[in-house]
C-alpha positions as a Markdown table, in Angstrom:
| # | Residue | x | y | z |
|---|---|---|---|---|
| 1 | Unk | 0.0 | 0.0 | 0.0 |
| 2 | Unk | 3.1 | 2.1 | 0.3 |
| 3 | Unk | 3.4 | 2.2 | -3.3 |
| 4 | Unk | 1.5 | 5.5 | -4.0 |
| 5 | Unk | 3.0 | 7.2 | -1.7 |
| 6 | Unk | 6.2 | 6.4 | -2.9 |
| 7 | Unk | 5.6 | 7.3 | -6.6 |
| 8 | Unk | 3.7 | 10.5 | -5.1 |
| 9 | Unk | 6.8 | 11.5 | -3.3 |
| 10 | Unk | 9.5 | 10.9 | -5.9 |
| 11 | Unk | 7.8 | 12.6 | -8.2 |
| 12 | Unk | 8.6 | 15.7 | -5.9 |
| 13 | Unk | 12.3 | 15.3 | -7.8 |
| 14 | Unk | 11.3 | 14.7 | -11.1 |
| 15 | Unk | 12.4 | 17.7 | -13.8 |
| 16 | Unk | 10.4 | 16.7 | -16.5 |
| 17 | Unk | 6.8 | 17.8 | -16.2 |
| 18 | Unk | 5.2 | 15.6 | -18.2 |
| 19 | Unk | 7.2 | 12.3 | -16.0 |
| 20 | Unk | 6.4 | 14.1 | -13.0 |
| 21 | Unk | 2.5 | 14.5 | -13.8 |
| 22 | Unk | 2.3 | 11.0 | -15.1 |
| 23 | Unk | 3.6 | 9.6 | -11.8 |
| 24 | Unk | 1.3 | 11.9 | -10.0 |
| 25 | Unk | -1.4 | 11.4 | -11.7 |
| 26 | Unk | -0.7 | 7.7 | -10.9 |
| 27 | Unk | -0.2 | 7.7 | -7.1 |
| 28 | Unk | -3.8 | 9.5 | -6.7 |
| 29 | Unk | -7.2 | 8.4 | -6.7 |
| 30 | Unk | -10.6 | 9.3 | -8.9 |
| 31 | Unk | -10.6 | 12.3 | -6.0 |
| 32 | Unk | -7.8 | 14.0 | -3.8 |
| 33 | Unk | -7.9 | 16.5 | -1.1 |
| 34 | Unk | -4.4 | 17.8 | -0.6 |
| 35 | Unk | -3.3 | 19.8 | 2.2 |
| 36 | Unk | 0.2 | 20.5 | 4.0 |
| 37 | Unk | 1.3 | 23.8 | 5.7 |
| 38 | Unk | 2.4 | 25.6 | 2.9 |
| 39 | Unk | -1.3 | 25.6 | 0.9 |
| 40 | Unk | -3.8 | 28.1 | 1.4 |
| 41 | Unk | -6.6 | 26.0 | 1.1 |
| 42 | Unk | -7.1 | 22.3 | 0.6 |
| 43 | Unk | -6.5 | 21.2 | -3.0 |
| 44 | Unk | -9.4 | 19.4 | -4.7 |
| 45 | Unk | -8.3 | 18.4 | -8.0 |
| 46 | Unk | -5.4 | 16.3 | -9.6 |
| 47 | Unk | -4.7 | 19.2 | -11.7 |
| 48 | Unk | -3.6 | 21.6 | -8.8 |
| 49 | Unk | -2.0 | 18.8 | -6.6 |
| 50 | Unk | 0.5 | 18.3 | -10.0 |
| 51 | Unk | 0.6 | 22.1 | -10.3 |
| 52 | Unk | 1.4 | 22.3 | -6.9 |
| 53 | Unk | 4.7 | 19.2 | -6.8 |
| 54 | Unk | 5.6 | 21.1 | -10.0 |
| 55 | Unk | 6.1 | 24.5 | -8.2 |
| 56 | Unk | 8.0 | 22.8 | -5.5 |
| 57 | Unk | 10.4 | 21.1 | -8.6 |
| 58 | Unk | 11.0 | 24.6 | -10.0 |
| 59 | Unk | 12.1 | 26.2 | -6.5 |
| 60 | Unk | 14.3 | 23.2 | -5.4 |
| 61 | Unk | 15.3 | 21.5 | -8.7 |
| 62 | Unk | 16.9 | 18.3 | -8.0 |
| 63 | Unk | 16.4 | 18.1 | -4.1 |
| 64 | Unk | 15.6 | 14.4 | -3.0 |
| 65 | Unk | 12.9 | 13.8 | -1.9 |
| 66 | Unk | 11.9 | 10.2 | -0.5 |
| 67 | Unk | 9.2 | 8.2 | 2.0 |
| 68 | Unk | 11.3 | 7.1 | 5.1 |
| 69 | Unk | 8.9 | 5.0 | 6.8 |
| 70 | Unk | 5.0 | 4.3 | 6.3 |
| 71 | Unk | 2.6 | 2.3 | 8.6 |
| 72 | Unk | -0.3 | 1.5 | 7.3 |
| 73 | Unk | -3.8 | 0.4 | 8.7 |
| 74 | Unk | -6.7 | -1.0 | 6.6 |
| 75 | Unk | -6.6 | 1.4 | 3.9 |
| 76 | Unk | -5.4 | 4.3 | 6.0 |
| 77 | Unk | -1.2 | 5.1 | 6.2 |
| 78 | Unk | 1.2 | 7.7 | 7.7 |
| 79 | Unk | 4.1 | 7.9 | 6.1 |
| 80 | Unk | 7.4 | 9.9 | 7.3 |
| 81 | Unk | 9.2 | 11.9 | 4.4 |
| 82 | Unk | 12.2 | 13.8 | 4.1 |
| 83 | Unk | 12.8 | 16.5 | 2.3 |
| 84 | Unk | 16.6 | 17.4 | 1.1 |
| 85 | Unk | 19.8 | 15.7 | 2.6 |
| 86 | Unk | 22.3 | 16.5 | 5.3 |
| 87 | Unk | 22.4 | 19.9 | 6.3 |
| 88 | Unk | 18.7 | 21.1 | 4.2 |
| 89 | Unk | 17.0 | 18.0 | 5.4 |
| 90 | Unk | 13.7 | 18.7 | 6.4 |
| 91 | Unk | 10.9 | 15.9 | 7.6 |
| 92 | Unk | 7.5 | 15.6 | 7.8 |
| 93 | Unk | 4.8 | 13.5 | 8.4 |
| 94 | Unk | 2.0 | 13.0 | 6.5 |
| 95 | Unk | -1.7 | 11.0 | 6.6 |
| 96 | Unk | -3.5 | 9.3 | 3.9 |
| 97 | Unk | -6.4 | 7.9 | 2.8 |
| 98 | Unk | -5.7 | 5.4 | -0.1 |
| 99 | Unk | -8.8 | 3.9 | -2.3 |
| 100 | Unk | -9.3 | -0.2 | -2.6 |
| 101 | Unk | -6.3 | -0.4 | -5.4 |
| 102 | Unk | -4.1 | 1.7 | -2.6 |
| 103 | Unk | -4.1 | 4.8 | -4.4 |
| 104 | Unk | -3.9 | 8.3 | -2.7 |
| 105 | Unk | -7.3 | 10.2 | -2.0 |
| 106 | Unk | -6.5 | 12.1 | 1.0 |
| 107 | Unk | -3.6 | 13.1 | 2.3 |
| 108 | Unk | -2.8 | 15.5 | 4.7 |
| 109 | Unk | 0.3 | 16.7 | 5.7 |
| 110 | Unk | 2.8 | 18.3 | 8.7 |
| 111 | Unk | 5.7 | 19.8 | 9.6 |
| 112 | Unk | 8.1 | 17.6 | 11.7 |
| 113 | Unk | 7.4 | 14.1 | 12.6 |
| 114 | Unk | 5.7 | 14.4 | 15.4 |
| 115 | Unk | 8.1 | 13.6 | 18.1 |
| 116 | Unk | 7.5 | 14.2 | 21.7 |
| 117 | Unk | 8.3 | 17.8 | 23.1 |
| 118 | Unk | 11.3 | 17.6 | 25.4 |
C-alpha cells in the first residue's frame, strides 16, 4: 500500500513535467484533497496537486525527496518523508487515505514528525 506514496513522493524530484505529472497522476485516486502547511486552502483536483509538486520542482530543482517509513492500517497510512539531505533535510509527516487499489485520495500533511516535546 506504500506504493502511492512512494511514486507520489518521488515525483517531488522529477524535472520533467510531463514524467512528473504521469507519476502523479498515478499515485492518486478518482478524488484527492491535498493539504500540507504551505497551501492556502485544501487542494481538490489532480490538476492543482500536480501544479502544486511542479512549483515545488521549480524552486528546489533536483532536491531528493523520499518516503522514510510508512505504517499502514486498513486502507489508511502515515508515512514519514524527508525532504533534502544533510544539512537542508527537512521531515514531515504526512496522513492518507488510499482507495481499494491503494491509491492516494486524501492526504494531509505536517511539519516535523511528530516527536515528543522535550
Amino acid at each position: 500500500m506504500s506504493d502511492a506514496l512512494t511514486a507520489f513522493f518521488t515525483a517531488w524530484s522529477v524535472g520533467d513535467d510531463a514524467a512528473r505529472d504521469a507519476q502523479v497522476d498515478d499515485a492518486l485516486g478518482a478524488s484527492i484533497l491535498y493539504a500540507d502547511p504551505r497551501t492556502e486552502t485544501p487542494l481538490t483536483t489532480a490538476a492543482a496537486v500536480k501544479d502544486y509538486v511542479g512549483q515545488f520542482s521549480k524552486m528546489a530543482p533536483g532536491m531528493p525527496v523520499s518516503v522514510a517509513n510508512v505504517s499502514t492500517t486498513l486502507t489508511f497510512a502515515r508515512a514519514t518523508v524527508q525532504f533534502g539531505a544533510g544539512d537542508q533535510c527537512q521531515w514531515g509527516q504526512y496522513t492518507a487515505d488510499l482507495d481499494d487499489a491503494g491509491k492516494i485520495t486524501r492526504l494531509i500533511g505536517f511539519v516535523g514528525t511528530g516527536a515528543p516535546d522535550a
